[in-house]
VEXFIBA-130361 format. One record per residue: residue number from 1; residue in three letters; x, y, z of N, C-alpha, C in turn. Coordinates in steps of 0.02 Angstrom, whole numbers, always signed. Example, Ala and Ser with C-alpha at 12.3 -4.5 7.8 and 13.67 -1.06 7.14 Angstrom:
2
(1,"ala",(+660,-284,+390),(+615,-225,+390),(+660,-165,+390))
(2,"ser",(+642,-112,+354),(+684,-53,+357),(+645,+2,+394))
//
This chain:
232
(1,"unk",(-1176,+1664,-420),(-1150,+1600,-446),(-1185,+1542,-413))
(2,"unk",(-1180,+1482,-442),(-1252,+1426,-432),(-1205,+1356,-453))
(3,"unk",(-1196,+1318,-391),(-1185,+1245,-412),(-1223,+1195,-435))
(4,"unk",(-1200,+1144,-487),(-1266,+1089,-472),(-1217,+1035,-419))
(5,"unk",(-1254,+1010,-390),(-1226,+949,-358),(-1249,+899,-386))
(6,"unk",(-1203,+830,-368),(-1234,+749,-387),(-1291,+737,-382))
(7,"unk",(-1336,+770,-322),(-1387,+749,-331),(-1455,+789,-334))
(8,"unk",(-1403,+830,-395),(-1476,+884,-414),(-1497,+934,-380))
(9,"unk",(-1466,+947,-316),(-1481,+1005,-287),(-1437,+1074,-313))
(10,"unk",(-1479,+1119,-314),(-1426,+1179,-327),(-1408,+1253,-244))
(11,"unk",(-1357,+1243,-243),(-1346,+1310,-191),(-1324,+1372,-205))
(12,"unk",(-1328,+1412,-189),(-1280,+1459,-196),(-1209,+1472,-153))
(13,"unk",(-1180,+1523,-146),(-1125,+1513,-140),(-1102,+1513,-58))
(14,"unk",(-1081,+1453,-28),(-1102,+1437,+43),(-1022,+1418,+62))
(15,"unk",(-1010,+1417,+102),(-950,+1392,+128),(-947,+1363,+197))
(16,"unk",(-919,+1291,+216),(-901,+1298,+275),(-848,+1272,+286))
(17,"unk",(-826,+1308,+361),(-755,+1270,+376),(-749,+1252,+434))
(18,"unk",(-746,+1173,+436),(-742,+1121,+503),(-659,+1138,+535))
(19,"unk",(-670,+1135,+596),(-604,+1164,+633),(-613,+1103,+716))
(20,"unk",(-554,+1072,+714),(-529,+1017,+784),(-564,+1049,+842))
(21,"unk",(-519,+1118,+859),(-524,+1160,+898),(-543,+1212,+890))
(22,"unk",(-551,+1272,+933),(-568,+1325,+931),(-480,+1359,+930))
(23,"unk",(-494,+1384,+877),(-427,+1419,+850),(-383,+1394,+773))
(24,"unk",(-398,+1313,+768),(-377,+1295,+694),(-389,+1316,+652))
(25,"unk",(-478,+1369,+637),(-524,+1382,+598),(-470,+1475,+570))
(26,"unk",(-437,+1483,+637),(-417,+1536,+629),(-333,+1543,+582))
(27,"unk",(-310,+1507,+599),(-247,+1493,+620),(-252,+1472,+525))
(28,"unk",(-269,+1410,+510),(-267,+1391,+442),(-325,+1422,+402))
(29,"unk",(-372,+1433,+418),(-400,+1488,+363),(-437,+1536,+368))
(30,"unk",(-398,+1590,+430),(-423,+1661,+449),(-419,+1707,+369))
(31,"unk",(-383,+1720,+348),(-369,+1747,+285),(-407,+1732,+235))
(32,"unk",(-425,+1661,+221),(-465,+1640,+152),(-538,+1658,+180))
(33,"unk",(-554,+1644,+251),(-625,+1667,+253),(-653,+1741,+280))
(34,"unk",(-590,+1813,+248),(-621,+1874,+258),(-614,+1873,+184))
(35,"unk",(-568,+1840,+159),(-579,+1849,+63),(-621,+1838,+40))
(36,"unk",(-650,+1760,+57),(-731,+1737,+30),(-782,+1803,+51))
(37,"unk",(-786,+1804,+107),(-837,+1853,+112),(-833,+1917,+80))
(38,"unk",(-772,+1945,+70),(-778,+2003,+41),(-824,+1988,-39))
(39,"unk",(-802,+1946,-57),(-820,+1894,-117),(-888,+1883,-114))
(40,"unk",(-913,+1898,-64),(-989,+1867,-85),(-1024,+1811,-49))
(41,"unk",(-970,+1764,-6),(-990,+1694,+10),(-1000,+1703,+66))
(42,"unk",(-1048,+1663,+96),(-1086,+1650,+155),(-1030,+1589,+200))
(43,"unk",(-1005,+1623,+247),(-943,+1562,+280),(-997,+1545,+349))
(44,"unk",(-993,+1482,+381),(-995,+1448,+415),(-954,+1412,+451))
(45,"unk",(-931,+1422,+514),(-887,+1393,+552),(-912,+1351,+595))
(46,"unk",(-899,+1289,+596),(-901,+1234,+648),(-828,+1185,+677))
(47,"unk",(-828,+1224,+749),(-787,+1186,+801),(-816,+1120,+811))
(48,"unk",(-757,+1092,+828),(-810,+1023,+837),(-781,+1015,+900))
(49,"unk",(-742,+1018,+937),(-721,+1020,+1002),(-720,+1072,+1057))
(50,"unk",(-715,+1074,+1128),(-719,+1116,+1158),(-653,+1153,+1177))
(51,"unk",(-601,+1117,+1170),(-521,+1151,+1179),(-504,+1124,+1252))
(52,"unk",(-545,+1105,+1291),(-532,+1126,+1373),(-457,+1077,+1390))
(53,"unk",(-428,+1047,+1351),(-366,+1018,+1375),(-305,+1044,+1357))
(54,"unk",(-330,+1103,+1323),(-245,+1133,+1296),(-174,+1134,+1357))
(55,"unk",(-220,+1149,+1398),(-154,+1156,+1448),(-133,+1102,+1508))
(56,"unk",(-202,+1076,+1517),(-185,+1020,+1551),(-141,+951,+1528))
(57,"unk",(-167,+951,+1452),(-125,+911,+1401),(-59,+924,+1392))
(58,"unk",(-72,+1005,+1375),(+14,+1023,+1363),(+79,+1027,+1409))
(59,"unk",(+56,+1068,+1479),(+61,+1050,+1525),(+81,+1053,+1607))
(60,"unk",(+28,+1007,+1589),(-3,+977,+1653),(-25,+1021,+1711))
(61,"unk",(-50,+1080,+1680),(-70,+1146,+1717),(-147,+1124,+1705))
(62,"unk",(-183,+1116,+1789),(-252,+1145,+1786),(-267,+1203,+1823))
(63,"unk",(-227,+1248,+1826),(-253,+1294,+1836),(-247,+1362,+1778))
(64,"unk",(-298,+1393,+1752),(-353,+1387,+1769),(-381,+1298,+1738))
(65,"unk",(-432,+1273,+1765),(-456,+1204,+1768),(-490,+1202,+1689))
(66,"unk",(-491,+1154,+1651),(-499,+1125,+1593),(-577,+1153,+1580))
(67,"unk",(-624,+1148,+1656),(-701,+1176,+1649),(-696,+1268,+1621))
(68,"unk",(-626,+1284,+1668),(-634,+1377,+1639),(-596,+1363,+1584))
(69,"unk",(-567,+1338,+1564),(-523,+1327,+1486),(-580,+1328,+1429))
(70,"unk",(-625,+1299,+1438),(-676,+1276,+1387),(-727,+1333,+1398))
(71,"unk",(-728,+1369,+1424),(-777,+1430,+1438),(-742,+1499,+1401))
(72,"unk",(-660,+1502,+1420),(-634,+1534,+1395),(-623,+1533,+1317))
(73,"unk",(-634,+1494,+1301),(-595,+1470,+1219),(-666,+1469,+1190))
(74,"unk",(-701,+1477,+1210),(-783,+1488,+1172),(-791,+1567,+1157))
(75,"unk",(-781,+1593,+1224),(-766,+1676,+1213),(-742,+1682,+1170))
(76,"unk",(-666,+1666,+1175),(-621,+1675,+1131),(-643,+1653,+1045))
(77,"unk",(-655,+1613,+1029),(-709,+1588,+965),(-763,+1631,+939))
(78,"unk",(-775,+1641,+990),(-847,+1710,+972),(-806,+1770,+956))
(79,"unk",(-760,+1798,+980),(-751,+1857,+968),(-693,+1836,+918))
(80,"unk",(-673,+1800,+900),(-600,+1785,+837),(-661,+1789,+778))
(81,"unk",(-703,+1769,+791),(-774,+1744,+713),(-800,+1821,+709))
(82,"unk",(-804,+1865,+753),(-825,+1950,+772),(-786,+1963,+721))
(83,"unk",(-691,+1974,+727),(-661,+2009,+690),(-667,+1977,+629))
(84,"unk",(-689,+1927,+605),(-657,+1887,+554),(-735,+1936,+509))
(85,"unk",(-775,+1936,+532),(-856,+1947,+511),(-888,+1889,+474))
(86,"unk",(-864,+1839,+514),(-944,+1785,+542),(-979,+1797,+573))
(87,"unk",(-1029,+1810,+553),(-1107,+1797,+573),(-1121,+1751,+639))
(88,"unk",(-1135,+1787,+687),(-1124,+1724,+769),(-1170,+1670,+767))
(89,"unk",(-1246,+1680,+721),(-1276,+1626,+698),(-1240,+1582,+655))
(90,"unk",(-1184,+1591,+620),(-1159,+1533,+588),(-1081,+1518,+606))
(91,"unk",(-1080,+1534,+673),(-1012,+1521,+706),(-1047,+1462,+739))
(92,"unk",(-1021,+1384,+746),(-1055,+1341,+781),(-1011,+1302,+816))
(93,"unk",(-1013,+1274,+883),(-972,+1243,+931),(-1013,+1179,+920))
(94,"unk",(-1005,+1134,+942),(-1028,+1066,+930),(-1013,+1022,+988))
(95,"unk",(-970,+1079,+1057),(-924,+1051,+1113),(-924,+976,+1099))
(96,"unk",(-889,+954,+1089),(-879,+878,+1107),(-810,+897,+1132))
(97,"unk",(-786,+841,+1180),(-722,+864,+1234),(-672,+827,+1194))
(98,"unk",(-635,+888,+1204),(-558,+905,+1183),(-527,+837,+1200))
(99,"unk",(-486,+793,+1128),(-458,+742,+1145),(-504,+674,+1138))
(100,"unk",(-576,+691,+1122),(-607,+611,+1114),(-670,+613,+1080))
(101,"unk",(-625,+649,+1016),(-679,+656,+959),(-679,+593,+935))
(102,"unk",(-635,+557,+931),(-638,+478,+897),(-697,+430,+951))
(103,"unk",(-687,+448,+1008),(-749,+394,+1056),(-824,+441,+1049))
(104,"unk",(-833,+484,+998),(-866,+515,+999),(-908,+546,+910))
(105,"unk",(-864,+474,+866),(-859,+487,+816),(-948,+477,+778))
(106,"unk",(-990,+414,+771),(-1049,+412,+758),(-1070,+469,+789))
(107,"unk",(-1072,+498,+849),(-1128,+557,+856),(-1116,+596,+818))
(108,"unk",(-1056,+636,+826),(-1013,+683,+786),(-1054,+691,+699))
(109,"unk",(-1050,+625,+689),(-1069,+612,+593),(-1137,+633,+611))
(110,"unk",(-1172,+615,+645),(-1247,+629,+633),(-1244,+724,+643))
(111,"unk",(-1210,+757,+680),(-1203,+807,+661),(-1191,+839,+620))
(112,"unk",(-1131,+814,+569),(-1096,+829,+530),(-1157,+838,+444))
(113,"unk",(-1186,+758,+474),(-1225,+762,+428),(-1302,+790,+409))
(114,"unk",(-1300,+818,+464),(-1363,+883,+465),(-1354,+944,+457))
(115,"unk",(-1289,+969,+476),(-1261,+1036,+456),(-1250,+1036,+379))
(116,"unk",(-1219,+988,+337),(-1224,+974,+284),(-1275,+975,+230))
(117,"unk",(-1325,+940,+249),(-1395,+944,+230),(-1420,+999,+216))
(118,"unk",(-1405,+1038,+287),(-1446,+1107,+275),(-1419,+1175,+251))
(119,"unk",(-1348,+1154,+234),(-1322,+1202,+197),(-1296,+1198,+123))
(120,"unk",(-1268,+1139,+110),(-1254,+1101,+53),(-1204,+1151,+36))
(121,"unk",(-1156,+1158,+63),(-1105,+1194,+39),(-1072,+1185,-51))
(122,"unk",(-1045,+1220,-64),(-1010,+1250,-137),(-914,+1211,-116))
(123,"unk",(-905,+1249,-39),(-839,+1212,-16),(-835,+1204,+39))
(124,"unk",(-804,+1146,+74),(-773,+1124,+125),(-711,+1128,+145))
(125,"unk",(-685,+1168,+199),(-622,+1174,+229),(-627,+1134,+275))
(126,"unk",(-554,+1066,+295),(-567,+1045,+344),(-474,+1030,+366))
(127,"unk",(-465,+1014,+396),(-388,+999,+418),(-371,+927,+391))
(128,"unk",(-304,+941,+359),(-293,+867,+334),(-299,+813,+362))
(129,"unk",(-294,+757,+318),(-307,+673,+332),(-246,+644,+365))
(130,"unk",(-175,+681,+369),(-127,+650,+411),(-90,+710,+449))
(131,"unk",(-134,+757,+473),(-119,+806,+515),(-89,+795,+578))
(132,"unk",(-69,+746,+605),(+8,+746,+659),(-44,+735,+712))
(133,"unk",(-105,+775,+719),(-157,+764,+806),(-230,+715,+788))
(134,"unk",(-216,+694,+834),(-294,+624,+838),(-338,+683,+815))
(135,"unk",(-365,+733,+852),(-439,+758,+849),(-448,+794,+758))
(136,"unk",(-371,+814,+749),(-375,+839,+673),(-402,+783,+628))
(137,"unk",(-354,+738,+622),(-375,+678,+568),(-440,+658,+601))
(138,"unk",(-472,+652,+641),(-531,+613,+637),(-575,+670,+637))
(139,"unk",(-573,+737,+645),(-605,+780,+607),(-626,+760,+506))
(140,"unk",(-573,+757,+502),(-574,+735,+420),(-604,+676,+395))
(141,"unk",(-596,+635,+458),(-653,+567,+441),(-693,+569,+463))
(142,"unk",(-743,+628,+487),(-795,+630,+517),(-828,+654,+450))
(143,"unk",(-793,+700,+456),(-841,+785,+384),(-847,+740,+305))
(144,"unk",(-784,+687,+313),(-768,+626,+243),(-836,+574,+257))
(145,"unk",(-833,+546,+300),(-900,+501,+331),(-976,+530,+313))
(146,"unk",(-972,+590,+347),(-1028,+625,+332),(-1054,+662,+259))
(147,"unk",(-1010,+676,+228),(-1014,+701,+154),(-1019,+634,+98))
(148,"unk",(-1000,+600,+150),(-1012,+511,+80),(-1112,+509,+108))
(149,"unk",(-1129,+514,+155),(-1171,+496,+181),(-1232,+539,+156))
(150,"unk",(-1229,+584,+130),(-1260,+654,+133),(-1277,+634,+49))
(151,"unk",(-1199,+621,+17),(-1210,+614,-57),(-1210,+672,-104))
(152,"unk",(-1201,+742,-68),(-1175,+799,-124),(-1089,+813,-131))
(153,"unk",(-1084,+859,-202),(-1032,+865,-226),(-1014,+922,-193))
(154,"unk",(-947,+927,-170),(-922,+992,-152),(-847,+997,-165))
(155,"unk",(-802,+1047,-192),(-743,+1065,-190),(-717,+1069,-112))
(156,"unk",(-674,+1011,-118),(-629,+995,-41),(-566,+1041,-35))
(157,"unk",(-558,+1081,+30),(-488,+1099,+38),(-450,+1094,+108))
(158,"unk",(-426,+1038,+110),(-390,+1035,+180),(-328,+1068,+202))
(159,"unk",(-331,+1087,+236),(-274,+1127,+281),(-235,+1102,+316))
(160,"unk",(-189,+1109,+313),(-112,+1090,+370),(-114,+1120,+419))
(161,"unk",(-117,+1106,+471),(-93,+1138,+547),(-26,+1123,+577))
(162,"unk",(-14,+1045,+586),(+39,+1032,+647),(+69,+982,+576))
(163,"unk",(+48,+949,+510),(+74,+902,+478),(+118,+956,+431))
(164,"unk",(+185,+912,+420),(+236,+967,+361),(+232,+976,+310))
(165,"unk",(+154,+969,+273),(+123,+981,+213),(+131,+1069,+207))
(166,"unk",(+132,+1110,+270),(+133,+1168,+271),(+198,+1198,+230))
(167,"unk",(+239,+1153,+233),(+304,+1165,+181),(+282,+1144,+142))
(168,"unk",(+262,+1183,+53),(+230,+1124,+15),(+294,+1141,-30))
(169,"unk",(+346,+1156,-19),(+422,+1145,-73),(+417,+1080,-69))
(170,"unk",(+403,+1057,-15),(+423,+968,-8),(+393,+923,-63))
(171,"unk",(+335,+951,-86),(+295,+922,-146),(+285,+932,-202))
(172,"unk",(+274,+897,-238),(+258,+915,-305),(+181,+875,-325))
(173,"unk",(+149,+918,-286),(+76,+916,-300),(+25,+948,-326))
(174,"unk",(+20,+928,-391),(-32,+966,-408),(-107,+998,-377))
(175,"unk",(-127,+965,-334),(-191,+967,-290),(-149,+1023,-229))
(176,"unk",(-90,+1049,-229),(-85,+1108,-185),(-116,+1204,-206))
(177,"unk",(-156,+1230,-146),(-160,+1283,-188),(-143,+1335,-120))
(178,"unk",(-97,+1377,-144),(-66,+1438,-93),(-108,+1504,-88))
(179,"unk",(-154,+1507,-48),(-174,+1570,-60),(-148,+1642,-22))
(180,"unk",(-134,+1673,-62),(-108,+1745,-36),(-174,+1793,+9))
(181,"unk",(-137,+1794,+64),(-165,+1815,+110),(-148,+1913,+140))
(182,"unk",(-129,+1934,+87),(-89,+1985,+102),(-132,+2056,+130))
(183,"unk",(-159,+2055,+105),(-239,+2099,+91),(-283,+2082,+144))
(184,"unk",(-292,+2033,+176),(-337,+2012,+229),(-294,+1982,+302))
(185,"unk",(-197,+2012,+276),(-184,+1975,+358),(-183,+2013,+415))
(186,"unk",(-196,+2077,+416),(-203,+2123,+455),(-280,+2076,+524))
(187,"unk",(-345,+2093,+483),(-385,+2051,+497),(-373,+1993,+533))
(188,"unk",(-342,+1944,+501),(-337,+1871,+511),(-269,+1879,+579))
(189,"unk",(-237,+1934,+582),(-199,+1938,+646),(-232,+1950,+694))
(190,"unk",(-264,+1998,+703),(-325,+2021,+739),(-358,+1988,+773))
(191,"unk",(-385,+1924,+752),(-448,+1860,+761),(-374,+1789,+790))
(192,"unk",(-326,+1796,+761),(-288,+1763,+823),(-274,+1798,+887))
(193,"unk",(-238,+1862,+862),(-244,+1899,+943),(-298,+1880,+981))
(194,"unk",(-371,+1852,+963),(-427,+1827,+1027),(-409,+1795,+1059))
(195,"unk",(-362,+1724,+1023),(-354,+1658,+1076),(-295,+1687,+1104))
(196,"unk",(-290,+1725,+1162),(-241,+1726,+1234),(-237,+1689,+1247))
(197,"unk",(-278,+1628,+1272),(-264,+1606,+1325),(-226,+1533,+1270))
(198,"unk",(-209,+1528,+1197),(-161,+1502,+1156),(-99,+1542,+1157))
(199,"unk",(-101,+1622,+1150),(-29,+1634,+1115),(+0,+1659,+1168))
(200,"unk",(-25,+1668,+1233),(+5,+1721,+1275),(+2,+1673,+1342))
(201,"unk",(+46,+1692,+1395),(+59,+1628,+1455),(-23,+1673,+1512))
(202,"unk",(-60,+1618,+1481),(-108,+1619,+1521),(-124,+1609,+1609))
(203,"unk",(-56,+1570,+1612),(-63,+1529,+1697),(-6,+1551,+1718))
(204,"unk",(+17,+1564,+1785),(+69,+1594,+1826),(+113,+1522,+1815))
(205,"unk",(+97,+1463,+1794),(+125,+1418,+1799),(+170,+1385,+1715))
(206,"unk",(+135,+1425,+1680),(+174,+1419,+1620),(+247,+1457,+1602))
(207,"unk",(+279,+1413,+1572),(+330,+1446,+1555),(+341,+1472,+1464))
(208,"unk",(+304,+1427,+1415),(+293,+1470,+1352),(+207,+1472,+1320))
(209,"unk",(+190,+1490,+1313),(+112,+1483,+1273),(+108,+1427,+1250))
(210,"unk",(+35,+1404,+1236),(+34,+1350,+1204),(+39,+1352,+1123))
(211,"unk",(+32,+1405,+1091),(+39,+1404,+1021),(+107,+1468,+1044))
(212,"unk",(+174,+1437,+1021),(+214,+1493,+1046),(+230,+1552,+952))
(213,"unk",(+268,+1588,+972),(+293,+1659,+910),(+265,+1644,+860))
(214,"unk",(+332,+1599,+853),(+362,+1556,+784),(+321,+1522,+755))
(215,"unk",(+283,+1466,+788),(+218,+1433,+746),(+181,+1492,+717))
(216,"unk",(+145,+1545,+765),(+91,+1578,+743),(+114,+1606,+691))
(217,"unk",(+159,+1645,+674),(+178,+1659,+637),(+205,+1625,+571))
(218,"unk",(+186,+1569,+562),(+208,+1536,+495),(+126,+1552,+452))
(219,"unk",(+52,+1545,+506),(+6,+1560,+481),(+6,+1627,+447))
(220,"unk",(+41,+1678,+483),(+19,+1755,+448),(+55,+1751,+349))
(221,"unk",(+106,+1700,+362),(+139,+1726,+264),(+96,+1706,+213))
(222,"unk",(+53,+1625,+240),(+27,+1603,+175),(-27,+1570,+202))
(223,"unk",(-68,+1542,+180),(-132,+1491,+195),(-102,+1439,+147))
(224,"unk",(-109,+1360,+162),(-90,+1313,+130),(-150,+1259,+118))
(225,"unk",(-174,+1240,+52),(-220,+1189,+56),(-197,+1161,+14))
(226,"unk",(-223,+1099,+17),(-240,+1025,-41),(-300,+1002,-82))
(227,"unk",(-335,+1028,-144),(-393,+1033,-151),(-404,+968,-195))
(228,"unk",(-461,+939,-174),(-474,+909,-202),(-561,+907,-241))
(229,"unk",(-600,+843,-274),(-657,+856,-276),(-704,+823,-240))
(230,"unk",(-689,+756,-194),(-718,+713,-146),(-674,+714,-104))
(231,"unk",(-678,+694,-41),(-669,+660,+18),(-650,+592,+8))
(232,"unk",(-614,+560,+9),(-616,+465,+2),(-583,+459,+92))
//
């Protein structure tokens, strides 16, 4: 299968999906991206952050220190993209530090907008535009910035993480699409089991995980997006 885009370029069938952190990519669309592939499509993952404040943020634990946090959660990224079967050449970190992707936003786009270029994706997964965390939404105005800039057409699908779009009873939106994950959540459990040092009390000093049961588990029933055909 073969897109045309706006501006005349044609791709084949490419996918990528921009993720805050190392673990969003998993968490909101572990499931849709062992389906694509089974499917045929070439997925691409780009972190755009390094994670290293999960716990110092959450809290106020540096031990282990924010430098082994960000070492760990790369591991952890590499081997969640292993089970998922991404390709480690198109698993991509972009480290920019956890928490100041917005003071970090022009570089970011010039990234955004070279990864773009050279893949010209078919679709874009990215985390919604009023997703509850700074680094999510300005994820979305980065990949939105950069895809105006770039000037091709691509089918948009943003994902809910921490915003209550994840309940989509609440809406009556046509631009919602639920995908059944049933068939691929075995997998997509698997590739969360990587991030430990999210679901499991990593530090002698914690008292619950940073992604605790109950959240993770709202990811295993369904994948939730908002599709659109631009970015605005």
């Amino acid at each position: 299968m073969r897109r045309k885009y706006s501006s005349g370029v044609y791709e084949n069938k490419r996918i990528i999906v921009f993720s805050p952190h190392p673990d969003d990519e998993t968490l909101g669309c572990g499931g849709t991206i062992v389906k694509k592939l089974d499917e045929g499509y070439e997925i691409f993952v780009v972190v755009m952050t390094d994670g290293q404040h999960s716990h110092d943020h959450t809290f106020g634990i540096i031990d282990p220190s924010p430098v082994a946090i960000k070492k760990i959660r790369k591991e952890e990224f590499k081997e969640a993209m292993k089970t998922l079967g991404v390709k480690e050449a198109n698993s991509i970190l972009l480290d920019f530090e956890d928490g100041k992707l917005a003071k970090n936003f022009t570089e970011a786009e010039e990234k955004i907008k070279s990864i773009l270029s050279g893949i010209l994706p078919a679709e874009i997964y990215v985390t919604c535009r009023d997703d509850q965390k700074e680094d999510h939404e300005c994820a979305f105005k980065i990949v939105c910035a950069g895809l105006n800039q770039v000037g091709i057409s691509s089918t948009i699908y943003e994902y809910p993480i921490w915003s209550r779009k994840r309940d989509v009873t609440q809406y009556n939106d046509k631009r919602i699409f639920v995908q059944d994950i049933t068939d691929q959540v075995t997998r997509k459990k698997a590739a969360i089991n990587k991030y430990k040092s999210q679901i499991t009390i990593y530090s002698k000093k914690q008292r619950d995980p940073v992604l605790q049961e109950s959240f993770v588990k709202m990811f295993l029933e369904k994948e939730v997006f908002f599709r659109s055909e631009q970015l605005h």
